[in-house]
C-alpha positions in Angstrom: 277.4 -7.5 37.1 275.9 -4.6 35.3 273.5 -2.3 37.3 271.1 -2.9 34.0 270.0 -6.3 33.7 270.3 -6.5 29.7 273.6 -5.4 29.4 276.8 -7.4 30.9 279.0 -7.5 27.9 280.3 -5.3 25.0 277.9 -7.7 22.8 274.9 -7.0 25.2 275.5 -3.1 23.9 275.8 -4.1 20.3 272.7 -5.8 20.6 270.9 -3.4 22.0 269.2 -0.2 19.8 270.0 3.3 20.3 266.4 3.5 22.2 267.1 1.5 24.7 270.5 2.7 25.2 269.0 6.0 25.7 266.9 4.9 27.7 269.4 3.5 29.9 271.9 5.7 29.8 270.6 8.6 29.3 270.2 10.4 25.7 274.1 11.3 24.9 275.7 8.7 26.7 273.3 5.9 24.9 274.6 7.9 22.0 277.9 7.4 22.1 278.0 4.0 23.7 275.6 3.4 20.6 278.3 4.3 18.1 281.2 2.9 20.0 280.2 -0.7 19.8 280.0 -0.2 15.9 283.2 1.6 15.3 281.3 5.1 15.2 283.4 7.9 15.8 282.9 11.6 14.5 285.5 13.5 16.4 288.3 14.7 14.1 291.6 13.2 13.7 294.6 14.8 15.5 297.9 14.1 14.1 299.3 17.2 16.0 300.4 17.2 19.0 302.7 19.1 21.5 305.9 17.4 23.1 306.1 17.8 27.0 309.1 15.9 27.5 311.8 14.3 26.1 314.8 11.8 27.7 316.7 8.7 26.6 317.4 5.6 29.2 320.0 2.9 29.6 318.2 0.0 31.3 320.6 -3.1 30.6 324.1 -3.8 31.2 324.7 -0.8 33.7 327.6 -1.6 36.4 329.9 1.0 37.6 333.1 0.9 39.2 333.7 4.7 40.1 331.7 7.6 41.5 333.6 8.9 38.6 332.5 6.6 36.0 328.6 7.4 37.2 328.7 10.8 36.7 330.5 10.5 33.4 327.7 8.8 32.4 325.2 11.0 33.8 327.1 13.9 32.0 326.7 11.2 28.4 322.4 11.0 28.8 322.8 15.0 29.3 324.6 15.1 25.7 322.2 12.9 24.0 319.6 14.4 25.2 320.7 18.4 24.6 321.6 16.6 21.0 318.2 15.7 20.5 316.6 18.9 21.6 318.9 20.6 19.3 317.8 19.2 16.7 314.1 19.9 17.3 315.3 23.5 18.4 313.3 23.4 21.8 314.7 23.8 25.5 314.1 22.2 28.8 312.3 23.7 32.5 312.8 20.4 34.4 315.1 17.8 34.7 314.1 14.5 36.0 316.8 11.6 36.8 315.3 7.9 37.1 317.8 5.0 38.4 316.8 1.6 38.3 318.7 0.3 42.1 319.9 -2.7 42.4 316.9 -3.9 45.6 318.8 -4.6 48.8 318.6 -8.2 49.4 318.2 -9.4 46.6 321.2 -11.8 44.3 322.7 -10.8 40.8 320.4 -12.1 38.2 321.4 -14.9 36.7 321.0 -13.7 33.2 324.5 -12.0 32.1 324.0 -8.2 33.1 320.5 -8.2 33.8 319.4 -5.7 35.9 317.5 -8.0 38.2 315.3 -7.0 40.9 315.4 -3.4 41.3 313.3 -0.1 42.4 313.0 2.7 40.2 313.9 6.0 42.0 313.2 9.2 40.5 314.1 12.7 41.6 314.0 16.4 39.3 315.2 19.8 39.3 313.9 23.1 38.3 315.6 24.3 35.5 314.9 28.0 36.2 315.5 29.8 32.6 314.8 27.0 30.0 318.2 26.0 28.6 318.9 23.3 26.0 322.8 24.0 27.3 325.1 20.7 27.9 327.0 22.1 31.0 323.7 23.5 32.6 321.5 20.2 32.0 324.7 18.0 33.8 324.8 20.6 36.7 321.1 20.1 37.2 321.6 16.2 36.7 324.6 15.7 38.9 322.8 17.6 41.7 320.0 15.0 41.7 322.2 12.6 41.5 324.3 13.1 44.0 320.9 14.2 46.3 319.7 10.6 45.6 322.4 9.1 48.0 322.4 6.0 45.5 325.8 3.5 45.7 327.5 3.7 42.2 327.5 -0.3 42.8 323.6 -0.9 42.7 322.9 1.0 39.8 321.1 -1.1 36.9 320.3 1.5 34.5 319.5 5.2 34.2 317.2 7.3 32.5 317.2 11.2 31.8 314.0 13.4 31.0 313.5 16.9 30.5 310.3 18.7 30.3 310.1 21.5 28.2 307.8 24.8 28.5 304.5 25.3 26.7 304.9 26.8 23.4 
């Protein structure tokens, strides 16, 4: 329940006048709640906007048979991502590795290569001079990786981020 006794619902604010919402809420707030109800709103559009990060994921049908095969694929997000941030000529100051684990006792789902019941572990690295270079991003990766101590055989799927300086 609402410390003011008219007002309990988004309707109870539409009903009310800009007065009493004043009076209420004080003069800008009563304002602005004022406005919001009727789909008031002044402030400028912003279509602009600067990236922080960029990644790509794989979060169905991951299985691995190999320590090998896991980096491999580690080294493949590190490619698609460098790709991408290529193409929008920008470079990365972090890299952040997410796995999706396979959650200790717990069965295979039942649907055909569904990750299941997992737990979402996430680790980064510094990237000290931003780079947007494939062998440098994997180095970083694989280092995580390997810090993260995580079986090959209970990974469900994987995700690669970067974060990329201010411009």
């Amino acid at each position: 329940k609402s410390q003011w006794p008219l007002i309990e619902t988004v309707y109870d604010l539409q009903a009310a006048s800009l007065i009493e919402l004043q009076n209420m809420f004080g003069k800008n707030k009563g304002k602005k709640l004022y406005q919001n109800v009727r789909g008031i709103d002044t402030s400028p559009l912003e279509t602009e906007h600067e990236r922080k990060s960029l990644g790509t994921q794989v979060s169905w049908g991951v299985r691995f048979l190999s320590e090998k095969q896991t980096i491999e694929f580690v080294n493949g997000l590190c490619e698609e991502v460098v790709g991408r941030m290529k193409v929008l000529e920008i470079k990365a100051k972090r890299v952040t590795l997410k796995v999706k684990r396979h959650k200790n006792g717990y069965s295979e789902s039942v649907k055909f290569m569904n990750p299941g019941e997992i737990d979402m572990i996430s680790k980064s690295s510094p990237v000290f001079t931003p780079t947007d270079d494939t062998k440098t991003l994997s180095a970083h990766a694989e280092k995580v990786y390997k810090e993260m101590g995580i079986p090959f055989e209970d990974i469900r799927g994987m995700a690669l981020q970067v974060d990329l300086p201010p411009s």
